[in-house]
N, C-alpha and C positions, 0 to 999 in steps of 0.2 A: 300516115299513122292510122288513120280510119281504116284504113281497106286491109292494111296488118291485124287492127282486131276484129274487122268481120272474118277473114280468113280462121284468128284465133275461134269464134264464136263459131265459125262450121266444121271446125275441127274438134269440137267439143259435144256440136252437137248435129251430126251429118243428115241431112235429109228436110231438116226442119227451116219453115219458110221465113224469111228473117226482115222485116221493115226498118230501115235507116233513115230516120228521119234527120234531114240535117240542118243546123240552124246556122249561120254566118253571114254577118252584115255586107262581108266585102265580097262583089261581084268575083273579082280577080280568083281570091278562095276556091268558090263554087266553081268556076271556069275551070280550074284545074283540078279541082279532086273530079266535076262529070267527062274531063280528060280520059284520067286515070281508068275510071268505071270502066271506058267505049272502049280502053284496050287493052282490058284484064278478061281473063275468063273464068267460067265457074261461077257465074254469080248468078245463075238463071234461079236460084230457091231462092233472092233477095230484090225486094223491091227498094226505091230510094224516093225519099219526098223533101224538093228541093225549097229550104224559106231562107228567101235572101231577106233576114233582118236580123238585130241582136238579140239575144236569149230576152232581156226585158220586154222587147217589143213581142217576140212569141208567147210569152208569159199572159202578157194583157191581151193578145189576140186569142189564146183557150180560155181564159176570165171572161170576154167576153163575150165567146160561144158557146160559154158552161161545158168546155171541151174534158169529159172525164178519164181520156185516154189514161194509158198504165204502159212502163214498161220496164224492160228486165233491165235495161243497162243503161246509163244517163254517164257521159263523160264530160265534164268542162278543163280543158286543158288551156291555161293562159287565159282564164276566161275574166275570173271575179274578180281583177284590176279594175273594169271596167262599169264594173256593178254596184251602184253606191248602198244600196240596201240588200248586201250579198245576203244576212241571214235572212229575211224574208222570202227571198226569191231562193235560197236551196230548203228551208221549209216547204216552201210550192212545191218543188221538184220533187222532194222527199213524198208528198202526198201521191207523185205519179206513178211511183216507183212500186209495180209487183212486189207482194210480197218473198222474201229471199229473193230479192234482186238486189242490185248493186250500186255506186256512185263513184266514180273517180275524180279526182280533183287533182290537178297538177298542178305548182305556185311555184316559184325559187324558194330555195331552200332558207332558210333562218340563218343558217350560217355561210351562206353565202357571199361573195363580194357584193352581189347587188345591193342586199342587206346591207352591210355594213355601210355602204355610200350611202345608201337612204339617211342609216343612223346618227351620221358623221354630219352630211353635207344636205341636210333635205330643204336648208332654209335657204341654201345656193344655188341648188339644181332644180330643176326642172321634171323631177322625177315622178313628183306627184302635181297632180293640177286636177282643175272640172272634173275631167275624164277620165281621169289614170290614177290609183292610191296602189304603193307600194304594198302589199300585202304578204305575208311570208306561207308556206305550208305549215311551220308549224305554228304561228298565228288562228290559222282556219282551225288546226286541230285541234288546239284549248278549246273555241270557241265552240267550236261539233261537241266536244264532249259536255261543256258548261251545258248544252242545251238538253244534256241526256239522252245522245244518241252514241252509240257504239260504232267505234272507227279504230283504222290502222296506218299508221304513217312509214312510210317505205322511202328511201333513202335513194338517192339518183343522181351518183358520181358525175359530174361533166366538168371539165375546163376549156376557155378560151384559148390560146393564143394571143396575145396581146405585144408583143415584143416592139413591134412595128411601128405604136403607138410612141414610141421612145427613141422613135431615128427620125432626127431632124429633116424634112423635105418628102417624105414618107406620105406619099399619095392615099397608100390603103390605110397607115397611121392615123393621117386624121383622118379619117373616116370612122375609125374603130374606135377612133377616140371619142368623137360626136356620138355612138351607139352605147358607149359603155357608161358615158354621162348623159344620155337622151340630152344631148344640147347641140344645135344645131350652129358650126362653125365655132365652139368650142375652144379652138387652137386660138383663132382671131378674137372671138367677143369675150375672154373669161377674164379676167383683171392679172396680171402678170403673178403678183403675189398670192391667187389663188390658184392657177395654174399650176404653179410651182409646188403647193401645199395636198392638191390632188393628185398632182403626177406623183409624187413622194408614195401619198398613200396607197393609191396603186399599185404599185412592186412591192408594199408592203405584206409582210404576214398577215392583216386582217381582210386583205384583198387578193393576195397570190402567192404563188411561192416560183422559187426559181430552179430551174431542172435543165441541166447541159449548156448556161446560158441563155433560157428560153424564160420569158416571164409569162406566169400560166394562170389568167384570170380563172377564179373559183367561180364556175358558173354552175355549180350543184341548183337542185331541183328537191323538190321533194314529191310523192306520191301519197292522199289522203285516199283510202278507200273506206267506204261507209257502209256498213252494216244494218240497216236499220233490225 
């Protein structure tokens, strides 16, 4: 998705010299997007600065190199689960941010299945923890605007496939089913009568709908972009 919007960004703007700085905790990550870079062409106007850690940890490492950089375009996609003091830390971001420059933020959507599991079952699953808080796009969006910043929330169709989850002996079933409840062995560890009561909800209308005998988890998204 990165190298799709540098693409978009030299296409917008031809000739001009472009620094990607990028920031992701997981080795694995970085290993494949500097893949990607070593076998695409065209990117001789673009430099790349690689920081294997989280957006927090880079946060407090310009904090505390009085780093005043600035830039045009600041993306976190799946990011601010992660982030326990999100509005803080996009107040930071927001100070880095060129003037008419931009901010994207990507979250599941509010009306999404995710969503609604959270809403249903958050005292059963494992959805939120330490590390992880179920957050929606349109959640961030009240919030960006409560703080009187000017933003746009854009809508971002996607469904799973899920069918699979629902035939008994179903190798990739549980699997999907462990990813769709972040609970790991799921099938095995979940108490029979709740099992029962999430599998239900699941093909249900507030998690999926059904289309040629296909049951199609809502995995909509949503898109904030910020205006400052």
């Amino acid at each position: 998705m990165d190298l799709h919007m540098l693409r978009k960004i030299q296409e917008k703007h031809p000739g001009v010299h472009i620094t990607n700085d990028v920031v992701d905790p997981s080795s694995d990550h970085i290993g494949k997007y500097k893949e990607l870079v070593s076998k695409s062409q065209n990117l001789e106007n673009v430099s790349f600065n690689w920081n294997q850690m989280s957006s927090q940890e880079y946060e407090q490492q310009m904090k505390e190199k009085n780093d005043n950089k600035k830039w045009d375009f600041i993306h976190m996609i799946q990011v601010l689960y992660y982030i326990q003091n999100f509005e803080e830390t996009l107040t930071f971001f927001l100070k880095h941010l060129e003037q008419n420059g931009r901010m994207l933020l990507i979250l599941i959507s509010g009306n999404s299945g995710w969503a609604s599991i959270d809403k249903k079952y958050s005292t059963c699953l494992p959805l939120q923890n330490d590390t992880c808080a179920v957050i929606s796009s349109h959640f961030i969006k009240d919030i960006i605007q409560k703080m009187g910043i000017k933003c746009q929330h854009y809508d971002l169709p996607s469904v799973i496939d899920i069918t699979t989850c629902f035939n008994d002996g179903s190798e990739e079933g549980t699997l999907l089913l462990d990813f769709v409840t972040q609970t790991l062995n799921f099938s095995k560890s979940a108490p029979p009568s709740l099992k029962a009561e999430i599998m239900k909800y699941l093909r249900g209308p507030e998690c999926s709908t059904v289309k040629d005998e296909k049951i199609m988890f809502n995995n909509n998204s949503g898109a904030v972009v910020i205006e400052p």
